[in-house]
Kinemage of the C-alpha trace (Angstrom):
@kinemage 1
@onewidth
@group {chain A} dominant
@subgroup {mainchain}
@vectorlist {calphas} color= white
{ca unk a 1} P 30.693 -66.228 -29.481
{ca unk a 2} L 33.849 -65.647 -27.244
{ca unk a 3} L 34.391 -62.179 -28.753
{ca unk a 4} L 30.765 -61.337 -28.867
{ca unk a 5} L 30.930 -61.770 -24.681
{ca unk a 6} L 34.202 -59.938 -24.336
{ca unk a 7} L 32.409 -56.832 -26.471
{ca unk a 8} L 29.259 -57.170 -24.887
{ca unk a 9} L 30.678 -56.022 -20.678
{ca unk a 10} L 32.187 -53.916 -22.608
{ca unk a 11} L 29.460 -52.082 -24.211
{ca unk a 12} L 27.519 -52.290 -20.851
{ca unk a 13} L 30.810 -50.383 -19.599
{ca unk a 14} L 30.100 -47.774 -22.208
{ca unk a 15} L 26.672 -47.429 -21.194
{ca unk a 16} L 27.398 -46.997 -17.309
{ca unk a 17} L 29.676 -44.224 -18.512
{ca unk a 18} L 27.357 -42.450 -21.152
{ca unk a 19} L 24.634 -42.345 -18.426
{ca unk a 20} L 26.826 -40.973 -15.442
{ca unk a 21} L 28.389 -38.467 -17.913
{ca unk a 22} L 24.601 -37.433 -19.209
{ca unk a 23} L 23.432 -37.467 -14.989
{ca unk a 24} L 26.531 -35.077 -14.409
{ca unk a 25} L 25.414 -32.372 -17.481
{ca unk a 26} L 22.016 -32.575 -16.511
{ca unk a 27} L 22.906 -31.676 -12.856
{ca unk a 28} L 25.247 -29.083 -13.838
{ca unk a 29} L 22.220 -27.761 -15.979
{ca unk a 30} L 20.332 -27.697 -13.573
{ca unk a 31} L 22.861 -25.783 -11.129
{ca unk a 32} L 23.556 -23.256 -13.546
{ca unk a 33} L 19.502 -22.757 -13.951
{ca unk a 34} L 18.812 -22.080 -10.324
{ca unk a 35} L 21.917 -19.669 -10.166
{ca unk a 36} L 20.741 -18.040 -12.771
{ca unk a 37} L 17.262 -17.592 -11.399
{ca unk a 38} L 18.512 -16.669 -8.223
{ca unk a 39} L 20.818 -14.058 -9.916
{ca unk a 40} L 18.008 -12.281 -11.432
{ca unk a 41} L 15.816 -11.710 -7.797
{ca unk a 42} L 19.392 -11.406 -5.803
{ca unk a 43} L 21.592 -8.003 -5.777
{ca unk a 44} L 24.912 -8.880 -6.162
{ca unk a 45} L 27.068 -6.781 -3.201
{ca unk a 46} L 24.548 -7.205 -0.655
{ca unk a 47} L 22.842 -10.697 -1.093
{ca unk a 48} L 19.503 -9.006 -0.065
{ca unk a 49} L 16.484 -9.554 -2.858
{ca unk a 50} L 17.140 -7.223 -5.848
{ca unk a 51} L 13.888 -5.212 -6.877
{ca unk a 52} L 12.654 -7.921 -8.731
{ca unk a 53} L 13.731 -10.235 -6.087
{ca unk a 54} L 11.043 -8.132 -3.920
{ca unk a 55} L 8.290 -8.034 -6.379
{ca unk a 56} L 8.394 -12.137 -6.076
{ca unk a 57} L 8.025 -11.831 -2.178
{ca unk a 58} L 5.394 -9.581 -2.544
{ca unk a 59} L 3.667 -11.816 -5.009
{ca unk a 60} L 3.541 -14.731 -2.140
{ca unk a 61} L 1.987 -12.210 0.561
{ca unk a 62} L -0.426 -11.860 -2.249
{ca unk a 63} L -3.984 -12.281 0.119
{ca unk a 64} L -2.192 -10.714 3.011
{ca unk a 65} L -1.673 -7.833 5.004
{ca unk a 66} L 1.829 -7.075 5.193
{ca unk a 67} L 4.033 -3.778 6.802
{ca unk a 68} L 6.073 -2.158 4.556
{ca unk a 69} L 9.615 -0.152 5.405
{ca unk a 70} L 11.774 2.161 3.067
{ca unk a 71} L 15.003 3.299 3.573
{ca unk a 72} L 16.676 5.986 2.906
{ca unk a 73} L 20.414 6.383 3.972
{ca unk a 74} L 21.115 9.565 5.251
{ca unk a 75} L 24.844 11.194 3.773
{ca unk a 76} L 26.093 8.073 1.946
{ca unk a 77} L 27.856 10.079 -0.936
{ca unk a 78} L 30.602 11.701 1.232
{ca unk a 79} L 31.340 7.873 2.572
{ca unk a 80} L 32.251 7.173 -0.816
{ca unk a 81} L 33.897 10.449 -1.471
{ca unk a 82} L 35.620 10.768 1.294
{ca unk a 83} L 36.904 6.722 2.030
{ca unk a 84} L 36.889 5.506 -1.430
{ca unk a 85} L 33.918 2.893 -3.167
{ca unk a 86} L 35.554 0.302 -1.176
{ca unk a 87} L 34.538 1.571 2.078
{ca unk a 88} L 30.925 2.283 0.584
{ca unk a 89} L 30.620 -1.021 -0.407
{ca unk a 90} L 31.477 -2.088 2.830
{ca unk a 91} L 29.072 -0.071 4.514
{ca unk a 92} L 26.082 -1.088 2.168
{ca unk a 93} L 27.131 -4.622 2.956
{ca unk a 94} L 27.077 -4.480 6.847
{ca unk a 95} L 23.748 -2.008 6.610
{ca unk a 96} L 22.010 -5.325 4.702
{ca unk a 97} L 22.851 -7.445 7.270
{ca unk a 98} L 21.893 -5.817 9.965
{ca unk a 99} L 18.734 -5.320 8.255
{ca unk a 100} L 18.140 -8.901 7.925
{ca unk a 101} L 17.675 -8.957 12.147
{ca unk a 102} L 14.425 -7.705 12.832
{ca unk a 103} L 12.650 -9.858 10.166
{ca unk a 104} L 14.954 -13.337 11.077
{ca unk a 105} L 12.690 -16.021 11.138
{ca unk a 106} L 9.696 -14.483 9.633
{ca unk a 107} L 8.234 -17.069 7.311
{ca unk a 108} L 7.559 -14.732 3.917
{ca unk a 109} L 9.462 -11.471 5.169
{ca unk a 110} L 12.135 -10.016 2.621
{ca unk a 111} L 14.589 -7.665 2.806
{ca unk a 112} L 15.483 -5.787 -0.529
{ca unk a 113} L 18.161 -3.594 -1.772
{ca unk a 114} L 16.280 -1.517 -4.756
{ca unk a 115} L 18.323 1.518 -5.307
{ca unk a 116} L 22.152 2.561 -4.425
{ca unk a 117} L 21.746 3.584 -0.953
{ca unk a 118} L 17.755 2.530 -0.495
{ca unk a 119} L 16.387 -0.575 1.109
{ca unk a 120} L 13.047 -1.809 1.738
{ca unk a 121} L 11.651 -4.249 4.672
{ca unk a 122} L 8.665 -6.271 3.673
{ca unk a 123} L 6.924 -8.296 6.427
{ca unk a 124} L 3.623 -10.647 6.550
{ca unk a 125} L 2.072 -8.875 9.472
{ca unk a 126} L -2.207 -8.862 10.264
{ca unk a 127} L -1.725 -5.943 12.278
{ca unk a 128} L -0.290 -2.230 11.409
{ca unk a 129} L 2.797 -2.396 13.250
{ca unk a 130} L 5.144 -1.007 10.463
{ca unk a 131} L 6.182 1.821 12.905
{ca unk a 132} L 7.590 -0.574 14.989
{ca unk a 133} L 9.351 -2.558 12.306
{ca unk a 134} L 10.621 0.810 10.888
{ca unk a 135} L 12.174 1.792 14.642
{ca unk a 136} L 13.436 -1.558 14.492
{ca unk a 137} L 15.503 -0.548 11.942
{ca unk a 138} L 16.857 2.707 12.923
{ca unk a 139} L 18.025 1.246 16.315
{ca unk a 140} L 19.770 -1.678 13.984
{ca unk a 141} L 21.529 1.258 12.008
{ca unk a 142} L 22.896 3.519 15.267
{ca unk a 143} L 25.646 1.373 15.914
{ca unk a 144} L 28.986 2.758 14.667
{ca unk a 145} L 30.096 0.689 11.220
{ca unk a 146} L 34.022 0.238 10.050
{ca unk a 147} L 34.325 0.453 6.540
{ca unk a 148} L 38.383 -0.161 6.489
{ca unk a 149} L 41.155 -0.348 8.967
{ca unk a 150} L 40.794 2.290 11.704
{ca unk a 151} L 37.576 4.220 10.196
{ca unk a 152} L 34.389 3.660 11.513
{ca unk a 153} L 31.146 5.878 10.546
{ca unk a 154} L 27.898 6.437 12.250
{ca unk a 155} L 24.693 5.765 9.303
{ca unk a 156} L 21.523 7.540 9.952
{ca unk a 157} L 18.417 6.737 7.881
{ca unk a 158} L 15.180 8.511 6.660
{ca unk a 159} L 12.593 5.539 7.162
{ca unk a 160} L 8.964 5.881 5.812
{ca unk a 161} L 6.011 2.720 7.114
{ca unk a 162} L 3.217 1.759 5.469
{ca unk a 163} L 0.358 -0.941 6.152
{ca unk a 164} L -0.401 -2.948 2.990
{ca unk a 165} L -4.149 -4.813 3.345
{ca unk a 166} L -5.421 -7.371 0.641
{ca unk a 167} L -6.424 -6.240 -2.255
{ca unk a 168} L -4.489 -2.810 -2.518
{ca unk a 169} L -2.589 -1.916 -5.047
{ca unk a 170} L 1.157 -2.831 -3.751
{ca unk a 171} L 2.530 0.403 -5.875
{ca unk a 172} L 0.681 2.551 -4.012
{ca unk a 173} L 1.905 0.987 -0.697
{ca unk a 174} L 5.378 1.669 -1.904
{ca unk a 175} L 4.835 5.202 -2.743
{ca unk a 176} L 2.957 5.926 0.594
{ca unk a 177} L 5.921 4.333 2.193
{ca unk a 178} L 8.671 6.271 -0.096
{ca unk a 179} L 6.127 9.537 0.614
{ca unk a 180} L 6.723 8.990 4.156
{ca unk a 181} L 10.626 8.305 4.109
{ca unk a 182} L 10.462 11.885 1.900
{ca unk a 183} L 8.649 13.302 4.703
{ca unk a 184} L 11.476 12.358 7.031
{ca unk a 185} L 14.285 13.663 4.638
{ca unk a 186} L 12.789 16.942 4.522
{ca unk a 187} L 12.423 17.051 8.197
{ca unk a 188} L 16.456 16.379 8.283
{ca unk a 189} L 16.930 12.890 8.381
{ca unk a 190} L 17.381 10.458 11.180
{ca unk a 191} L 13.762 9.373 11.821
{ca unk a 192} L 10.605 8.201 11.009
{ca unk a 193} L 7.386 8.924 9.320
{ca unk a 194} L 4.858 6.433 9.199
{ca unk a 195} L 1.781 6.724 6.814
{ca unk a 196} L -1.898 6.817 8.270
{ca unk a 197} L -3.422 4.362 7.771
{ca unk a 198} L -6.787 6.302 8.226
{ca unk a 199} L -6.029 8.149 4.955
{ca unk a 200} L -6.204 6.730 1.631
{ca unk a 201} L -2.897 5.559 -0.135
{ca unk a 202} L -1.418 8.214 -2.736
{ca unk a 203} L -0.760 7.609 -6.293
{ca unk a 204} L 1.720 5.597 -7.515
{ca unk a 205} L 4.408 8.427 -8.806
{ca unk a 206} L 6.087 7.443 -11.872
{ca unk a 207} L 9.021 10.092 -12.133
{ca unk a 208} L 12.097 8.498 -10.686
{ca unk a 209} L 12.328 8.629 -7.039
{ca unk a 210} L 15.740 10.662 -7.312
{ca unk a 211} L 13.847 13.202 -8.734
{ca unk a 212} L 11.851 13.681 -6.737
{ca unk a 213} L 14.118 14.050 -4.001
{ca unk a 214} L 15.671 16.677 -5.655
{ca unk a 215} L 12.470 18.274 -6.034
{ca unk a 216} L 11.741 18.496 -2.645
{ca unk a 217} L 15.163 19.303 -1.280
{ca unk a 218} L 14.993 22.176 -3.491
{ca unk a 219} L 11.414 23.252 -2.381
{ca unk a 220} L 13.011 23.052 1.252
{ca unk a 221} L 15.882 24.839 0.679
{ca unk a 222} L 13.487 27.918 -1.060
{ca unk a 223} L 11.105 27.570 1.789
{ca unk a 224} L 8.230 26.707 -1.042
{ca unk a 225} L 5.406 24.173 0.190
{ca unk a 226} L 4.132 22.156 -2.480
């Protein structure tokens, strides 16, 4: 009997330790689970939502209207040529948090980094005011930025607005917004072109966005009109 109650705290010791070591995995489990998750909707330099990060966000304004933003950076390449992909980095960093401002504290708003020098602004709003969300962001953008010791640059942005309502189709928001940013691009950059609301939403365009781009600054440069 005298062994059988030395064994027996000892056992219960045992236990204690099996379950505080099983709490622990399960926690760490559970860690590693939301990190993942939050890897997958998160872009990794900026922080901001990643593209999937911003088809989630959209999902929960799902019912509502909602002002949509794109933007365009203006002349990011020759950053990176000219300072190194250190100082671009830098740039895209401070660009994404200064983004962040003009939606800060706006219960469902996300800002997204979908491309290497595009953003887009997403915003619960009842009202079109995505012109003034987009000028919102072009006055966040005119300060100077330093992207290393002693070198500073000035980013200028081609922004395009939209006005999502319930019910439309959110790809065709996007490409009336991306439309719009296109619009200001051709028209050399620095601005903003907001769609009309009082026309109906173009068609989704399924070639890459790039492309396109190209496209156009081609037409511009050959003084063709689509």
């Amino acid at each position: 009997m005298r062994a059988l109650r030395i064994l027996l705290p000892a056992v219960g010791a045992l236990s204690l330790v099996g379950h505080v070591w099983a709490a622990q995995v399960a926690r760490s489990q559970r860690i590693r689970l939301v990190e993942a998750r939050r890897g997958a909707t998160t872009d990794p330099l900026t922080g901001l939502a990643n593209r999937a990060g911003l088809t989630a966000a959209l999902d929960e304004l799902d019912g509502e209207s909602y002002d949509l933003v794109l933007v365009d950076l203006d002349r990011f390449k020759p950053v990176n040529d000219t300072y190194g992909h250190a100082a671009g980095d830098a740039l895209l960093i401070e660009i994404g948090r200064r983004l962040r401002e003009p939606l800060d504290g706006i219960d469902g708003a996300v800002v997204a980094r979908i491309g290497g020098d595009e953003f887009v602004l997403a915003s619960p709003s009842p009202a079109p005011l995505a012109q003034i969300l987009g000028a919102e962001v072009i006055q966040a953008l005119a300060a100077p930025i330093e992207v290393a010791d002693g070198v500073t640059v000035t980013v200028t942005a081609s922004v395009g607005a939209a006005h999502g309502t319930p019910g439309e189709d959110r790809a065709r928001v996007m490409a009336a917004a991306d439309a719009a940013a296109y619009e200001a691009k051709l028209r050399g950059g620095d601005g903003l072109v907001e769609h009309c609301v009082l026309t109906e939403l173009p068609e989704a365009e399924q070639r890459p966005l790039t492309r396109m781009r190209e496209l156009a600054a081609l037409q511009h440069a050959l003084g063709v009109t689509a």
